[in-house]
Short mmCIF file of the C-alpha atoms (twelve columns), coordinates in Angstrom:
data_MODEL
# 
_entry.id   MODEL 
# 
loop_
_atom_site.group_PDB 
_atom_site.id 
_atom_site.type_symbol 
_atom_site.label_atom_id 
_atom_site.label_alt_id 
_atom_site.label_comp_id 
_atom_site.label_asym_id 
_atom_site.label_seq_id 
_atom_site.Cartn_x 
_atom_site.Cartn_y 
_atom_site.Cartn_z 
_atom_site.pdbx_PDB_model_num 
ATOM 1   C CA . UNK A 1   139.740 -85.944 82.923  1 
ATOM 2   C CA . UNK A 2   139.897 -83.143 80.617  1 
ATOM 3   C CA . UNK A 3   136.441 -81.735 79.137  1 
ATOM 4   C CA . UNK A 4   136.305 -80.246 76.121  1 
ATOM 5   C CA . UNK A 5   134.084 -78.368 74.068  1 
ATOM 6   C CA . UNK A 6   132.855 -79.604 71.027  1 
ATOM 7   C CA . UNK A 7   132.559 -76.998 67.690  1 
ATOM 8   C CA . UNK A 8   132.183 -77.503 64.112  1 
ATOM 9   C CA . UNK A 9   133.527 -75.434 61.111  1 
ATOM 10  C CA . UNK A 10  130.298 -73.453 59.072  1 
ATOM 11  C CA . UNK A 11  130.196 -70.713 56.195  1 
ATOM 12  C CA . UNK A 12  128.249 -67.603 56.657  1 
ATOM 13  C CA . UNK A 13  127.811 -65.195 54.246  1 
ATOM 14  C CA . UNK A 14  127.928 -61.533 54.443  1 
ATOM 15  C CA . UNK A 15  123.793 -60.596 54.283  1 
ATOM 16  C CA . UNK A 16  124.903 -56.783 52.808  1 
ATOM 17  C CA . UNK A 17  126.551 -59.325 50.096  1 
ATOM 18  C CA . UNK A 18  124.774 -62.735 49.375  1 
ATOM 19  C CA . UNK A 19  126.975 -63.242 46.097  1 
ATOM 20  C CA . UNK A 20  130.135 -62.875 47.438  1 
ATOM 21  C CA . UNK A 21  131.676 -66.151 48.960  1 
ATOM 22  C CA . UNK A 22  131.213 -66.400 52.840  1 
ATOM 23  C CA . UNK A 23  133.721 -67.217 55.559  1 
ATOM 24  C CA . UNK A 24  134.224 -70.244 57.691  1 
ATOM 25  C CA . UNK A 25  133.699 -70.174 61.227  1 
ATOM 26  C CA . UNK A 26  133.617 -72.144 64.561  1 
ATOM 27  C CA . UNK A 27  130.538 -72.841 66.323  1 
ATOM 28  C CA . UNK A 28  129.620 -74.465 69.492  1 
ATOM 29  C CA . UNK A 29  127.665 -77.740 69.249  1 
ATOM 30  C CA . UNK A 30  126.005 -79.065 72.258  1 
ATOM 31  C CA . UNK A 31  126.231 -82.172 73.434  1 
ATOM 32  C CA . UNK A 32  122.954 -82.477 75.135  1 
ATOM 33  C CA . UNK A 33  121.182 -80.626 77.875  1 
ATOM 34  C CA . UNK A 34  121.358 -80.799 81.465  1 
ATOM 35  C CA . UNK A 35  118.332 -80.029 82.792  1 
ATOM 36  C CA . UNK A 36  117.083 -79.240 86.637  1 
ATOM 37  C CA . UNK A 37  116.726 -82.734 87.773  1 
ATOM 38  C CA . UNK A 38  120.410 -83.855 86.179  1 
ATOM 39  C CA . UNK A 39  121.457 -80.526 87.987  1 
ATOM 40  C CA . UNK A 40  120.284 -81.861 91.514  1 
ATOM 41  C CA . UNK A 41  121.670 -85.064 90.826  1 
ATOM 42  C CA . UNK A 42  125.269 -83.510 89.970  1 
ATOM 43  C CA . UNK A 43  124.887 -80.986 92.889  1 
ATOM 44  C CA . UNK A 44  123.514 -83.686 95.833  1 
ATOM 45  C CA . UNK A 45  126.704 -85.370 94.843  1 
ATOM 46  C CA . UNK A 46  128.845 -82.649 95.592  1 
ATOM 47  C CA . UNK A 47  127.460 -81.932 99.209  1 
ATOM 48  C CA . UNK A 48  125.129 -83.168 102.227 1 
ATOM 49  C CA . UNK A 49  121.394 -81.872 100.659 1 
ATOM 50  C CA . UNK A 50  119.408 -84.258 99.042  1 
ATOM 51  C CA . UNK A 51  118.326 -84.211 95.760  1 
ATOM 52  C CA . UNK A 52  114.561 -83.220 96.800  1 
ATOM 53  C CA . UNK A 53  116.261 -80.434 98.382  1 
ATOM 54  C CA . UNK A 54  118.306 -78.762 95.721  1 
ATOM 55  C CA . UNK A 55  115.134 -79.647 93.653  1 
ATOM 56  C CA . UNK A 56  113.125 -77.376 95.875  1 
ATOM 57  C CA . UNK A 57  115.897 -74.877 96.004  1 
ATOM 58  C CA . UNK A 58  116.515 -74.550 92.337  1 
ATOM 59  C CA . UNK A 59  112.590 -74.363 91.081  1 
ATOM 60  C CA . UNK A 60  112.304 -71.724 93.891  1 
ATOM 61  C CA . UNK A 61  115.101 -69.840 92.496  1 
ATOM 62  C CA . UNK A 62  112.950 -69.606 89.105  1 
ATOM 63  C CA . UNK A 63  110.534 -68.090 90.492  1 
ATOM 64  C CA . UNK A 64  112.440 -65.798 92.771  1 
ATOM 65  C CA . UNK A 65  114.322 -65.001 89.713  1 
ATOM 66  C CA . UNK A 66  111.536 -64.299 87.183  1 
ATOM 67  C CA . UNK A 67  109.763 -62.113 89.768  1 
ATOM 68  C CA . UNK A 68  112.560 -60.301 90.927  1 
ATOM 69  C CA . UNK A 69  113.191 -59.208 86.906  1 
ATOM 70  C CA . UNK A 70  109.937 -58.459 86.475  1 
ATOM 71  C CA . UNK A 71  110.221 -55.917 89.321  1 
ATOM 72  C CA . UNK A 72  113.030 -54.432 87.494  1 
ATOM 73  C CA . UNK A 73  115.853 -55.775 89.444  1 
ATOM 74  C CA . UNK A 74  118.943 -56.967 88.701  1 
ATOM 75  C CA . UNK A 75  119.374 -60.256 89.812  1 
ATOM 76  C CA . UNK A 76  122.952 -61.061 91.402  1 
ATOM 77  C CA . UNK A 77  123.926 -65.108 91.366  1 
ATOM 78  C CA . UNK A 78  127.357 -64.730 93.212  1 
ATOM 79  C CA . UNK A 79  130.263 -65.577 91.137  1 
ATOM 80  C CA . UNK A 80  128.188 -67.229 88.590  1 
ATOM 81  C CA . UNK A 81  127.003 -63.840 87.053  1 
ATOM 82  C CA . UNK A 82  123.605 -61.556 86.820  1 
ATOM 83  C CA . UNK A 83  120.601 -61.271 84.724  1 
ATOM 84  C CA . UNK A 84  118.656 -58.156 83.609  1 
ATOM 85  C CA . UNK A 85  116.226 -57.374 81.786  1 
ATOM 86  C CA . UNK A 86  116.747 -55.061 78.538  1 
ATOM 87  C CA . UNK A 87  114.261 -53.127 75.905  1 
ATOM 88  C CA . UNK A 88  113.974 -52.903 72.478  1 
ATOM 89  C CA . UNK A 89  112.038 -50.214 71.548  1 
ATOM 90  C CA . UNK A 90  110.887 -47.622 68.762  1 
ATOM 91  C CA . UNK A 91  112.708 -44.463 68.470  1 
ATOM 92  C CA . UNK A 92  111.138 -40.747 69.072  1 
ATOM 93  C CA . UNK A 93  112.293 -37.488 68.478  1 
ATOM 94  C CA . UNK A 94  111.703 -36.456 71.679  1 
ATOM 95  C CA . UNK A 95  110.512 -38.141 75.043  1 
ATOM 96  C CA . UNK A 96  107.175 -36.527 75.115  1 
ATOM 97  C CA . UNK A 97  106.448 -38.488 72.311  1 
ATOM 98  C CA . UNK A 98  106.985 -41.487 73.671  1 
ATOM 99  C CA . UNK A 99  104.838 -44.212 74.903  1 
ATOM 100 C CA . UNK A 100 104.672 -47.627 76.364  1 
ATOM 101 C CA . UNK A 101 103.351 -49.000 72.982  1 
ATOM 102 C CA . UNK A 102 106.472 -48.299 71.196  1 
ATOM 103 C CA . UNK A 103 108.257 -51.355 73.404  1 
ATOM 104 C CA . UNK A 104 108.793 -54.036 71.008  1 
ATOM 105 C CA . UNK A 105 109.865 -56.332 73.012  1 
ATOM 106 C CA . UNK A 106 112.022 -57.303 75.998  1 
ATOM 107 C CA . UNK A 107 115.101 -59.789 76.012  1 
ATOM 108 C CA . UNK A 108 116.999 -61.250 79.361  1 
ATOM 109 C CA . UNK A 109 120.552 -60.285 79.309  1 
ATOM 110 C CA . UNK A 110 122.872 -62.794 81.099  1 
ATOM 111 C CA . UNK A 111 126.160 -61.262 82.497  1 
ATOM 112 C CA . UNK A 112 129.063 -64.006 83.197  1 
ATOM 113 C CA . UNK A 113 130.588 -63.680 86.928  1 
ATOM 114 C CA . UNK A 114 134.478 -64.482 87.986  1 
ATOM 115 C CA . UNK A 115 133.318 -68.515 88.104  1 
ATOM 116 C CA . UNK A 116 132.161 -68.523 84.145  1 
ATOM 117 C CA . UNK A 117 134.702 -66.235 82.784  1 
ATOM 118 C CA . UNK A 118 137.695 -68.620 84.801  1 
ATOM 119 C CA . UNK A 119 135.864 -71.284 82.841  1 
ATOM 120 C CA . UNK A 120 136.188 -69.729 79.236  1 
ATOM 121 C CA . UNK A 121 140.066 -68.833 80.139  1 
ATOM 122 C CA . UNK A 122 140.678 -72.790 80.363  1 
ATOM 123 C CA . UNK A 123 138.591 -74.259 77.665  1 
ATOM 124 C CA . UNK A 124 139.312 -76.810 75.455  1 
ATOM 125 C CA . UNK A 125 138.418 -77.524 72.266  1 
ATOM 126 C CA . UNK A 126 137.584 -80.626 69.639  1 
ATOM 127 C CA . UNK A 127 135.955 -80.046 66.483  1 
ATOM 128 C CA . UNK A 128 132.949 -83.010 65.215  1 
ATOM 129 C CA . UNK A 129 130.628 -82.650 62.119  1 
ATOM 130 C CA . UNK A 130 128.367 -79.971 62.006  1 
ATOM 131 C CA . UNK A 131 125.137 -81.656 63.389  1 
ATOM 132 C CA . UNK A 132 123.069 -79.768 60.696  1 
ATOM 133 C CA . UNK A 133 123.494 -79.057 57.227  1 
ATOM 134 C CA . UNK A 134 121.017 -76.533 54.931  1 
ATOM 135 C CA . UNK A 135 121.819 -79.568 52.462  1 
ATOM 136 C CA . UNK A 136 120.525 -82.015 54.611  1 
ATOM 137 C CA . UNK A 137 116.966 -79.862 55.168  1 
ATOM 138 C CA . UNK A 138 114.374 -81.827 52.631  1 
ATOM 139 C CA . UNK A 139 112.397 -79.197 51.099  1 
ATOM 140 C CA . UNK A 140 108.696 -78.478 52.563  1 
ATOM 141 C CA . UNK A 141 105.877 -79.473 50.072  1 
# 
């Protein structure tokens, strides 16, 4: 059965130029979410562990994961792809001025492996109403 991924057609305007007329563009809608327990479903399916297995496995992963970025690692998931983390910072003129309360903030970057980028090559696509509209949002009080 072919899968495809669902999008709908929005306008975004250029923020340097509010006035001007935006341009129409594709964006992804989801269709839900599939979250760990659908995840161990799909995967006991596809192979002898049980679900309370790949349960264990995957929650154990999150916190493998999360500690192993916090160590400053980056965090290698086979062909699926990697995760790092990255800074956002303040800038100085030169490093001696710099200090640990300039960090902002920090972000997780998610890398694609061979598996995910395979995926993107063979997608499919069918476009559906955008789900939300700015016309549709009632106005607070």
């Amino acid at each position: 059965m072919d899968k495809y991924l669902t999008y709908s057609v929005v306008e975004r305007k250029d923020p340097q130029n509010p006035e001007v007329a935006g341009k129409f563009y594709a964006q992804a809608q989801a269709r839900g979410e599939a979250g760990i327990r659908e995840l161990s479903q799909r995967i006991q399916q596809t192979c002898t562990v049980t679900r309370a297995d790949v349960m264990a496995v995957l929650i154990a992963l999150e916190d493998v994961v999360a500690d192993s970025l916090a160590n400053g690692e980056i965090v290698r998931l086979g062909e699926l792809g990697s995760l790092q983390v990255s800074l956002s910072s303040e800038g100085t003129v030169s490093e001696d001025e710099f200090h640990d309360g300039m960090i902002k903030k920090g972000k997780i970057l998610f890398r694609g492996g061979e598996t995910l980028t395979n995926m993107l090559t063979s997608l499919k696509f069918q476009k559906v109403e955008q789900k939300y509209k700015k016309e549709d949002a009632e106005p607070l009080p």
